[in-house]
C-alpha positions as CSV (number, residue, x, y, z in Angstrom):
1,X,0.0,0.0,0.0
2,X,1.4,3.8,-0.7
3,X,-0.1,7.1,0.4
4,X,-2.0,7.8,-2.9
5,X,-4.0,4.4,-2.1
6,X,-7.3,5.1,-2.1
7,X,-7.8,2.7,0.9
8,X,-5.1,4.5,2.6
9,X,-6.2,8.1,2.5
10,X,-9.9,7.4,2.9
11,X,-10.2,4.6,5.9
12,X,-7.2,4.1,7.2
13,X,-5.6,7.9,7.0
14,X,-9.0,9.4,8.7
15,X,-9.3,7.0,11.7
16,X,-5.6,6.7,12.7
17,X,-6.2,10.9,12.9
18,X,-9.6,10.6,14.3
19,X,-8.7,7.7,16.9
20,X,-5.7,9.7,18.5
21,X,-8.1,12.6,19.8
22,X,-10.0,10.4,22.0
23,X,-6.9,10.2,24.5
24,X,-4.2,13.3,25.4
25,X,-1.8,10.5,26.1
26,X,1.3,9.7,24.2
27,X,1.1,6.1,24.9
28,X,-2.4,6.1,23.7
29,X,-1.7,8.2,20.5
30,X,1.4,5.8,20.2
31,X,-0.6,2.7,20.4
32,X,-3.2,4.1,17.6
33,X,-0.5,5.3,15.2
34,X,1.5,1.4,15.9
35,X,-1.7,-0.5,14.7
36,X,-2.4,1.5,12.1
37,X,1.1,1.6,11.1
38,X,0.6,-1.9,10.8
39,X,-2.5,-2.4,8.5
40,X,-1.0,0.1,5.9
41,X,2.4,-2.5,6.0
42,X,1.0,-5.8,6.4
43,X,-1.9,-4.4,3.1
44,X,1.2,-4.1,0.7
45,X,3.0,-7.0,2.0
46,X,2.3,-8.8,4.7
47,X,6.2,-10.3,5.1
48,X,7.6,-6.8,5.2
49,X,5.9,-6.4,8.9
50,X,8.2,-9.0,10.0
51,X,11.0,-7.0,8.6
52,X,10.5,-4.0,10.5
53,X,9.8,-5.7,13.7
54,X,13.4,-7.4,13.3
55,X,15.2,-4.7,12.2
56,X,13.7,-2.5,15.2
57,X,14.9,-5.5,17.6
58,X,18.0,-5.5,16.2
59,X,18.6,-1.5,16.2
60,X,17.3,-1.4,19.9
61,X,19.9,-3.9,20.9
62,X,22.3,-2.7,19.0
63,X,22.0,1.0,19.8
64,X,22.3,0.3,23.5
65,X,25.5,-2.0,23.0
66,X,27.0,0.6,21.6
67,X,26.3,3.3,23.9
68,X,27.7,1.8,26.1
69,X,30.5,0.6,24.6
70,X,31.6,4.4,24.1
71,X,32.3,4.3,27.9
72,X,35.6,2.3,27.1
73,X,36.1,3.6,23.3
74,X,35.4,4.8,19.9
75,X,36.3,1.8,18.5
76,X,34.8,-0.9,20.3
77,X,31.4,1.4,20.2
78,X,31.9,1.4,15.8
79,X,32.0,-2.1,15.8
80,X,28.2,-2.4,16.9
81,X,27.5,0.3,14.2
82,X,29.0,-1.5,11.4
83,X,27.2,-4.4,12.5
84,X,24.2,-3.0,12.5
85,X,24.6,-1.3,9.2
86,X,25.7,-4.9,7.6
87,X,22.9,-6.3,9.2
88,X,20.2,-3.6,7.5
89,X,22.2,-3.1,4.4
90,X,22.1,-7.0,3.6
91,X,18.3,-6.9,4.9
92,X,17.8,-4.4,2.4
93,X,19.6,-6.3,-0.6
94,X,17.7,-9.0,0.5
95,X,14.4,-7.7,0.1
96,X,14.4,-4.8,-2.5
97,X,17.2,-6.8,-5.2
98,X,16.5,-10.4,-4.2
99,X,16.8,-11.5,-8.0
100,X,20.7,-11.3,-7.2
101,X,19.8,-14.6,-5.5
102,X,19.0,-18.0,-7.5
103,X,16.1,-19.6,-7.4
104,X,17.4,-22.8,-6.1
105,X,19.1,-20.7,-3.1
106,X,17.9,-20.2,0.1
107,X,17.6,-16.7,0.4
108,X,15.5,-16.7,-3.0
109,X,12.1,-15.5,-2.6
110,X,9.0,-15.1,-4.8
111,X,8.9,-11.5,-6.7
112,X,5.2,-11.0,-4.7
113,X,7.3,-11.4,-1.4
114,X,9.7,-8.4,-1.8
115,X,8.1,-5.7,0.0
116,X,8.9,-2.4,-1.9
117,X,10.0,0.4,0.7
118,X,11.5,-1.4,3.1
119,X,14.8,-0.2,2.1
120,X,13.7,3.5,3.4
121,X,12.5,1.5,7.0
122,X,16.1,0.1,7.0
123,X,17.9,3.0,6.0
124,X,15.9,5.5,8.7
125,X,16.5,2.5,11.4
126,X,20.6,2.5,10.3
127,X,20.4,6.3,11.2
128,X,19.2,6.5,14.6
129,X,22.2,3.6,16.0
130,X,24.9,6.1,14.0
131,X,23.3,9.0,16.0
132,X,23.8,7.1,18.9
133,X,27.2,6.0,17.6
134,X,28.2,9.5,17.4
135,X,26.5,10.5,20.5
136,X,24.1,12.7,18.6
137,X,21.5,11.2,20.9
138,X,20.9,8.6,24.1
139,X,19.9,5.5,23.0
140,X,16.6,4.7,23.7
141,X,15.4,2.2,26.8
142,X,11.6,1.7,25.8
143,X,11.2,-0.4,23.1
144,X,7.3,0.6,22.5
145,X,8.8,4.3,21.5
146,X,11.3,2.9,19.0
147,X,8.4,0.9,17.7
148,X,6.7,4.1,17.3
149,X,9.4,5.4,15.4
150,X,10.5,2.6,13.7
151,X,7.1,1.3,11.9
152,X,4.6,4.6,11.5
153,X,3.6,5.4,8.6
154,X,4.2,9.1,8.2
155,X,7.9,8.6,8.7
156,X,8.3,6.1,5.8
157,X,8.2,8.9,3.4
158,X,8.6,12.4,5.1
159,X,12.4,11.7,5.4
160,X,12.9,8.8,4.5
161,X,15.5,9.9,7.5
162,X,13.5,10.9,9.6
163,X,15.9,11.5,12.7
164,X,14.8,9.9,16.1
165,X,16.5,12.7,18.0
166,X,14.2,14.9,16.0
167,X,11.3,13.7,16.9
168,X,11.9,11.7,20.6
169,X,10.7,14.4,22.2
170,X,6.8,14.3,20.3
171,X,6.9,10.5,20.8
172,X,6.9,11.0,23.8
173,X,4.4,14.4,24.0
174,X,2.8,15.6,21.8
175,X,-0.7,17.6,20.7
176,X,-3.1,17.2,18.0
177,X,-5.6,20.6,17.1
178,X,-7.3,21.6,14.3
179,X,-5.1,23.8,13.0
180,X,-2.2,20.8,12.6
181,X,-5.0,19.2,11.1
182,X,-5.7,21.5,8.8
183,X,-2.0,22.3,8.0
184,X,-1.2,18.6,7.7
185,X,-4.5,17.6,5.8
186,X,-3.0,20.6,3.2
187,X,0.4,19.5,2.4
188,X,-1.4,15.8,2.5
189,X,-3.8,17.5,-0.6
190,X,-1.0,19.0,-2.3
191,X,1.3,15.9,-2.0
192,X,-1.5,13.7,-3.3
193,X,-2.3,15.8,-6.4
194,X,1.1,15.4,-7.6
195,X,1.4,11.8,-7.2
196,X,-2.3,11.2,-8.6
197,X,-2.4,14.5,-11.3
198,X,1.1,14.9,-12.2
199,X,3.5,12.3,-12.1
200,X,1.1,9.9,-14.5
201,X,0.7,12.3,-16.6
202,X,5.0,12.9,-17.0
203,X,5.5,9.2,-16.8
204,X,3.2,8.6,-20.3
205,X,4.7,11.6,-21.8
206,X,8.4,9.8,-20.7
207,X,7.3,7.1,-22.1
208,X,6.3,7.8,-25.4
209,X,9.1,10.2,-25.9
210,X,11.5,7.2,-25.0
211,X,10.1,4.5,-27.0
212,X,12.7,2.7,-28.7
213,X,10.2,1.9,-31.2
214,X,9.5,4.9,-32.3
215,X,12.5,7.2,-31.8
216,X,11.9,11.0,-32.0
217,X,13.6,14.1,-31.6
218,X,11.7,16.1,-30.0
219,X,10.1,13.1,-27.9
220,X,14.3,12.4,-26.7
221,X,14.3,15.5,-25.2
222,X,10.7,15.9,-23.7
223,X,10.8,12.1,-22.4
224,X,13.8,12.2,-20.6
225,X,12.8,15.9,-19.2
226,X,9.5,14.2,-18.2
227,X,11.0,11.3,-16.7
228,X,13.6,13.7,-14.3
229,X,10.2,15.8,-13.5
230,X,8.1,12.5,-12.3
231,X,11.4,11.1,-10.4
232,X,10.9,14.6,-8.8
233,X,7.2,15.3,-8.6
234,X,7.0,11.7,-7.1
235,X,9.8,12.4,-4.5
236,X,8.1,15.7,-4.0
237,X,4.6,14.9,-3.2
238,X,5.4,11.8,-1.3
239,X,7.0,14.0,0.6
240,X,4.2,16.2,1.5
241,X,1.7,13.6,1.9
242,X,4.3,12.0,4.1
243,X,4.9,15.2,6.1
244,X,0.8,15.9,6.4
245,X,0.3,12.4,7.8
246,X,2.9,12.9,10.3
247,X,1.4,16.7,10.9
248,X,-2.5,15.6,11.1
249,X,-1.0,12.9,13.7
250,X,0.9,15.7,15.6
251,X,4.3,15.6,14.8
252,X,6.5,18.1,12.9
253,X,8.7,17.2,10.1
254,X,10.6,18.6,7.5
255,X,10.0,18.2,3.6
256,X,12.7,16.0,2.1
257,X,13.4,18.0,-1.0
258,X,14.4,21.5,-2.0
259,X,13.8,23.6,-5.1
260,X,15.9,22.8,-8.0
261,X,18.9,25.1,-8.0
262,X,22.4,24.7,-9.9
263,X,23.8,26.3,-6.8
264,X,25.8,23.1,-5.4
265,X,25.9,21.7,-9.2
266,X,25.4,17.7,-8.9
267,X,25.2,17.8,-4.9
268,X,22.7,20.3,-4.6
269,X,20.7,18.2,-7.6
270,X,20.8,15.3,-5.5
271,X,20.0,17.3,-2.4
272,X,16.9,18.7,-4.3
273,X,15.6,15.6,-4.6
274,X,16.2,13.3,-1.7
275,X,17.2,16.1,0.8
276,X,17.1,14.0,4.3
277,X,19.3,10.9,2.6
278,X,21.8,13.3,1.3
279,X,22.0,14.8,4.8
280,X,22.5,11.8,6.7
281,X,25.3,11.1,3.9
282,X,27.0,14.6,4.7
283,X,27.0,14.1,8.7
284,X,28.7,10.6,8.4
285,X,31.1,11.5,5.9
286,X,31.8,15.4,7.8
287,X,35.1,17.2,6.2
288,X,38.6,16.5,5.8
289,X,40.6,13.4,4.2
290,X,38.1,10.9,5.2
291,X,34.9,12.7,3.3
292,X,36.7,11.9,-0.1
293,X,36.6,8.2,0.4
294,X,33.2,8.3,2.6
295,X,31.4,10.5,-0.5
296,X,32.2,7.4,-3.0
297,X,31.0,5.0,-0.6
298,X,27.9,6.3,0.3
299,X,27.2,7.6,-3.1
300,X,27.4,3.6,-4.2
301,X,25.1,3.0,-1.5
302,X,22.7,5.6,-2.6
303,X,23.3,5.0,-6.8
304,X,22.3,1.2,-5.1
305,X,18.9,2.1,-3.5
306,X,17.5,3.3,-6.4
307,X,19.4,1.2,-9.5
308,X,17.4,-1.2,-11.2
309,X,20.0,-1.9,-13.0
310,X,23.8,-2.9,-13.4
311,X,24.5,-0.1,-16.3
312,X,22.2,2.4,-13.9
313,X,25.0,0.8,-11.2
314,X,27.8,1.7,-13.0
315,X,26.6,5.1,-13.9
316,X,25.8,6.1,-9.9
317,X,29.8,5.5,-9.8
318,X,30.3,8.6,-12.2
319,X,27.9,10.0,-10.1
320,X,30.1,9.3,-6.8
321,X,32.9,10.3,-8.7
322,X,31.7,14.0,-9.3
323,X,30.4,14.2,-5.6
324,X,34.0,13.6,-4.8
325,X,35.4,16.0,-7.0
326,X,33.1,19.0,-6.0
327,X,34.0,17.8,-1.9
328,X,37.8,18.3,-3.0
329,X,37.0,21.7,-4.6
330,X,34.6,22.6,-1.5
331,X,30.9,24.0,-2.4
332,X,32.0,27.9,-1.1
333,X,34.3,27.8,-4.3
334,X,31.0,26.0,-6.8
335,X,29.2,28.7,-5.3
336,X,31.2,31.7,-6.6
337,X,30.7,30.1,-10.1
338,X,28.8,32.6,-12.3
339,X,25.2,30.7,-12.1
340,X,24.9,32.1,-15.8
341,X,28.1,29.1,-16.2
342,X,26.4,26.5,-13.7
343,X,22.8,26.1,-15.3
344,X,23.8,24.9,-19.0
345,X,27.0,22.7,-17.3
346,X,24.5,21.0,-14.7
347,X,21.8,20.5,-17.7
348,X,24.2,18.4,-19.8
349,X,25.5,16.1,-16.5
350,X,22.2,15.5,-15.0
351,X,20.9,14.7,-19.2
352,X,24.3,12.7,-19.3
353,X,24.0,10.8,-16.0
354,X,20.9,10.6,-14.3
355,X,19.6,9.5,-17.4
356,X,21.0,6.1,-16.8
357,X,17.8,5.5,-14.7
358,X,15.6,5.4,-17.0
359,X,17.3,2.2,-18.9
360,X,18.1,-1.1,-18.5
361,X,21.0,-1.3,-21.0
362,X,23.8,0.6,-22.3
363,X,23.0,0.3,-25.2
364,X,19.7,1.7,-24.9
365,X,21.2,4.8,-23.4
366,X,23.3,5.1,-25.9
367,X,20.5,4.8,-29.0
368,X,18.8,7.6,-26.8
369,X,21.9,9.8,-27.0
370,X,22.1,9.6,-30.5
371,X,18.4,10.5,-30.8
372,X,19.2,13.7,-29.1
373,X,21.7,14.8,-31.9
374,X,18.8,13.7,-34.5
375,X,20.3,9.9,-35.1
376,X,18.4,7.0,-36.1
377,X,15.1,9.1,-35.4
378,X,12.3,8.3,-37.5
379,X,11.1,11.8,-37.5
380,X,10.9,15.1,-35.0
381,X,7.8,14.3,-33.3
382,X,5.5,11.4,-32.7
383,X,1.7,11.7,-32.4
384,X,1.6,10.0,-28.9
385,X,3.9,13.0,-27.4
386,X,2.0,15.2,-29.3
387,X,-0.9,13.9,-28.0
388,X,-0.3,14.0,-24.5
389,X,1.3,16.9,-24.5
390,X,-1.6,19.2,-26.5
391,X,-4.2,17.5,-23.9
392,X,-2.4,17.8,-20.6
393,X,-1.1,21.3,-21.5
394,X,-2.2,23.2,-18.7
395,X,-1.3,20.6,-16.1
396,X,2.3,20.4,-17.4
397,X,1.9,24.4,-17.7
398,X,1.2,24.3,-14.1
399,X,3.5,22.1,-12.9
400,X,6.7,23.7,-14.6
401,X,5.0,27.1,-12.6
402,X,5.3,25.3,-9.3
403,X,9.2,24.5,-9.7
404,X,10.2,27.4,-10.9
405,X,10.9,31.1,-8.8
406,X,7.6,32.7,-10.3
407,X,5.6,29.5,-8.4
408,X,7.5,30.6,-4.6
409,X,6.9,34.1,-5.9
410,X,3.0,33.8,-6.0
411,X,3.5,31.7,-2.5
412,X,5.6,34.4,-0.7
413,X,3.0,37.0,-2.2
414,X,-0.1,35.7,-0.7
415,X,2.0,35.3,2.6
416,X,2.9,38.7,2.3
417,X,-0.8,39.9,1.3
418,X,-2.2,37.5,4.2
419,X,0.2,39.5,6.9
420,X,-0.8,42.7,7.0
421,X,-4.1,42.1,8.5
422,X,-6.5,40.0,10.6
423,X,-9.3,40.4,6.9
424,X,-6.6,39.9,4.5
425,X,-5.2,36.6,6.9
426,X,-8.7,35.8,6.3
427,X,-9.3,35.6,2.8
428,X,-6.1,34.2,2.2
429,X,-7.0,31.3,4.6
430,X,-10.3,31.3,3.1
431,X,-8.9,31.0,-0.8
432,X,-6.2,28.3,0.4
433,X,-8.9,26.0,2.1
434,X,-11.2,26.2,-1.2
435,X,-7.9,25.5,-3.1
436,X,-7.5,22.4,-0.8
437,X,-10.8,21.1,-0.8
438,X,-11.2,21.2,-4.9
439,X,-7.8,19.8,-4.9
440,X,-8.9,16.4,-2.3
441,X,-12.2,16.4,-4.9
442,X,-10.6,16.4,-8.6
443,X,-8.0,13.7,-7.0
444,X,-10.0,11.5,-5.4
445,X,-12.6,11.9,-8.4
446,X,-9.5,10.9,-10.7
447,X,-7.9,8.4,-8.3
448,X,-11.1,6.5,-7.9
449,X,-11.8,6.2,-11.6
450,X,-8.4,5.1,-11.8
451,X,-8.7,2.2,-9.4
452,X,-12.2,1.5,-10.9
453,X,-10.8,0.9,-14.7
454,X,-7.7,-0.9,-13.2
């Protein structure tokens, strides 16, 4: 099950919100938020709850092994975070890539088994026995508050890193009011028109523009610019549904992405779109000697989340390679590049690398490269991206708008409008909550239609 599942944001979204307001207890809204958790995991795949109760085990003895192993040293305490990284990295590898296992072997399991997203449960779990590695935070003694941590749903997808020392404190207190509601249920809107409006739309317009059937080239250019916007409008409203679910159910987290910017070149790409991940990267690998080696590692480890294949593999390597070469250079020196310089440079790497993603083969990336430069094209544009292009017009118009400064610049102007009085406040409130409710209509109108002709 995701968050744009009807099921999801209609039962189980409403009474996990609804149930945690009969009780001002932490334990009870803890409790709520635990079973809940557990429908929405055990609904997509029911093996994956066993996963997250293991790894939690695992992190909780782990994370208090190593705490105290810091009493006699460093070292001894690091040897209970690398175990406990082996032990979530492998479950991760186990579940997410299992087809590097045989079918005769032991570890081989049935493609319905593999629970997709567990790798973001293991990663955030990873995180919170480095904090305590590094002393960032205590390690936790009740097990029913890493539980909490470990398995809700509105932490699966508003980090994925969500960082237990930044949100302890509202496991263990916390409110909910109407105006969290109201806030969360928002960015919980917004997040699910992307996913439900937007992102199909940009994944049959990537599609059709990279059909190696019919090889365009125009549709070279548009498809793989429509398949970098879905990567992001998925990351994006995932995000926000993510961070609305965790706001309705009184918690405050931050968005994992940023605005696209070619103000950190490829790090401040991959910041933009997986901003929590690439943070957790920076704090392990920190400055000095060390972050050169530590920036290829863990950008293998994040080229590996999200490959889906060996050529995509190969390319998160280059990848690695240029986060190591802008750490050597230091981003204060990227940053005094002309931006005028860093726009068209960034365009070609991200067109040149990222690209990889969206192909299984080399050689299919490299039949897309020559369509760019008009080879083996069968002509400039095909009636399929024409198609979708002419009949989704506005939405795409719409959703280039949001991206881009002019879509922060109508934002920041209705902020700006809404502070200088208690009438204005009002009808901006007023317009956004109109906004919001069409918004839940047209999706869920579109997302049940959906499900209904599936």
């Amino acid at each position: 099950m995701t968050y744009s599942n009807l099921l999801f944001a209609s039962v189980i979204l409403p009474i996990s919100v609804l149930a945690t307001m009969f009780d001002r207890s932490a334990e009870y809204k803890n409790l709520i938020l635990c079973v809940t958790s557990l429908l929405f995991v055990i609904w997509g795949k029911a093996f994956a709850a066993a996963a997250i109760f293991l790894s939690v085990i695992v992190d909780f003895v782990l994370a208090i092994a190593a705490e105290g192993s810091l009493k006699r040293s460093k070292q001894s305490a690091a040897v209970f975070m690398v175990i406990d990284f082996l032990f979530n990295a492998g479950l991760f590898v186990w579940l997410t890539h299992n087809e590097l296992f045989t079918s005769d072997s032991a570890l081989h399991l049935r493609s319905a088994l593999i629970p997709v997203g567990v790798g973001f449960y293991t990663l955030k779990n990873f995180s919170y026995v480095y904090d305590v590695y590094s002393g960032r935070i205590k390690a936790e003694r009740n097990i029913f508050c890493l539980l909490t941590y470990g398995m809700s749903y509105p932490f699966l997808l508003a980090g994925p890193v969500v960082r237990y020392g930044d949100v302890e404190p509202q496991i263990r207190k916390r409110g909910t009011d109407l105006s969290k509601i109201s806030s969360g249920l928002s960015s919980f809107a917004l997040g699910f028109a992307k996913v439900t409006l937007v992102v199909p739309v940009l994944t049959k317009l990537a599609n059709a523009g990279l059909d190696p059937k019919e090889p365009t080239l125009i549709g070279a250019w548009a498809g793989m610019i429509a398949f970098f916007g879905a990567a992001y409008f998925s990351f994006a409203g995932l995000s926000d549904m993510g961070a609305g679910c965790a706001r309705m159910n009184g918690f405050d987290c931050e968005v994992n992405y940023r605005p696209i910017t070619a103000k950190h070149m490829v790090g401040g790409l991959v910041n933009s779109y997986n901003t929590s991940m690439a943070g957790f990267f920076r704090d392990i690998c920190g400055k000095g000697g060390a972050a050169f080696l530590l920036t290829a590692v863990f950008g293998l480890i994040g080229a590996g989340f999200y490959a889906q294949s060996k050529f995509a593999m190969a390319m998160g390597a280059v990848i690695a390679l240029l986060l190591m070469i802008e750490n050597l250079l230091s981003y204060e020196a990227i940053e005094k590049i002309p931006t005028v310089l860093k726009v068209p440079v960034l365009f070609v790497i991200a067109m040149l690398t990222f690209s990889a993603f969206a192909f299984g083969s080399f050689g299919e990336w490299k039949s897309w490269l020559g369509c760019l430069m008009g080879r083996g094209t069968l002509y400039q544009l095909s009636k399929a991206v024409k198609y979708i292009i002419i009949n989704n017009c506005w939405l795409l118009l719409i959703a280039l708008i949001s991206v881009t400064p002019i879509g922060r610049g109508i934002n920041g102007a209705l902020t700006a409008y809404g502070e200088k009085s208690p009438k204005a406040y009002g009808r901006v409130r007023t317009l956004k909550t109109l906004l919001t409710a069409l918004l839940l209509i047209v999706t869920f109108i579109i997302a049940a239609a959906e499900t209904a002709g599936a």
